[in-house]
C-alpha positions as CSV (number, residue, x, y, z in Angstrom):
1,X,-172.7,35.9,-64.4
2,X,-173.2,34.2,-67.7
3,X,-172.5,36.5,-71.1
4,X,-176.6,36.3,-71.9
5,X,-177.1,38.0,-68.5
6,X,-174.4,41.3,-69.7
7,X,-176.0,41.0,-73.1
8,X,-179.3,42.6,-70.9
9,X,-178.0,45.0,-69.5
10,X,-177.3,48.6,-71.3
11,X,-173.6,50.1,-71.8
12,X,-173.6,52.6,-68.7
13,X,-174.7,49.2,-66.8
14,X,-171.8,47.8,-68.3
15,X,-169.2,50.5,-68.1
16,X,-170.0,50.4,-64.3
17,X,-169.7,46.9,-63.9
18,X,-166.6,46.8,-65.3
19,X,-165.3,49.7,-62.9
20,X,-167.0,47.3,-59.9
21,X,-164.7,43.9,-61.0
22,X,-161.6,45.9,-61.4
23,X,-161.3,47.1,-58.6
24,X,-162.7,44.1,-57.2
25,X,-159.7,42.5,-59.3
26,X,-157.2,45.0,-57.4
27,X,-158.1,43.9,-54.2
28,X,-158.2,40.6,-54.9
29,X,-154.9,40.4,-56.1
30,X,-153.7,42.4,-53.0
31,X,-154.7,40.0,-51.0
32,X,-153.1,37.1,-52.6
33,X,-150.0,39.0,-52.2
34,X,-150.2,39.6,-48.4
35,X,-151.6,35.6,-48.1
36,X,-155.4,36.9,-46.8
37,X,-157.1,35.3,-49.9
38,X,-159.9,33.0,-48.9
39,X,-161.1,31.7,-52.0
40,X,-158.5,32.2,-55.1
41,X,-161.0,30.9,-57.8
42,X,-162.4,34.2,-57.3
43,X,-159.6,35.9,-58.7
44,X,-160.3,33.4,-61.7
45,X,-163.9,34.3,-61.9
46,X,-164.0,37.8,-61.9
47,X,-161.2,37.9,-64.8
48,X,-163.5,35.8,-66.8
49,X,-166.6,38.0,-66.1
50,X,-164.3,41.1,-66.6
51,X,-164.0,38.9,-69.9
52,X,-167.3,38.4,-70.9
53,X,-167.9,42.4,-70.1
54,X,-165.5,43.6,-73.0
55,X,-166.7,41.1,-75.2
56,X,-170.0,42.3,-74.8
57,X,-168.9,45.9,-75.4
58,X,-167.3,44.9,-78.7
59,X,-170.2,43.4,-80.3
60,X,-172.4,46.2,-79.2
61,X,-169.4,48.5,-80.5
62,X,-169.6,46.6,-83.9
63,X,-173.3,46.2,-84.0
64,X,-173.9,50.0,-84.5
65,X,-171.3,50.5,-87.0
């Protein structure tokens, strides 16, 4: 997702995305370990998204102050 696209959504949207990709991220990272990855640029993707998320957060976070 691009950051325009989390920019959208509210912070309990957010909060539960970010829940989704780390745990996505766990897994992930498990399977690289026991060599069942498919596609590693995933792994790559989702820390960029996970990223973009916290970013988000912060300017909403410093927008209200």
């Amino acid at each position: 997702m691009k950051a325009k696209d989390f920019r959208e959504m509210s912070v309990e949207e957010l909060n539960t995305k970010l829940v989704d990709l780390k745990k996505e991220l766990f897994n992930l990272r498990f399977q690289s370990a026991i060599n069942q990855l498919e596609n590693p640029m995933r792994i790559k993707a989702v820390k960029k998204d996970i990223a973009r998320i916290l970013t988000v957060l912060k300017e909403s976070n410093g927008a209200e102050a």
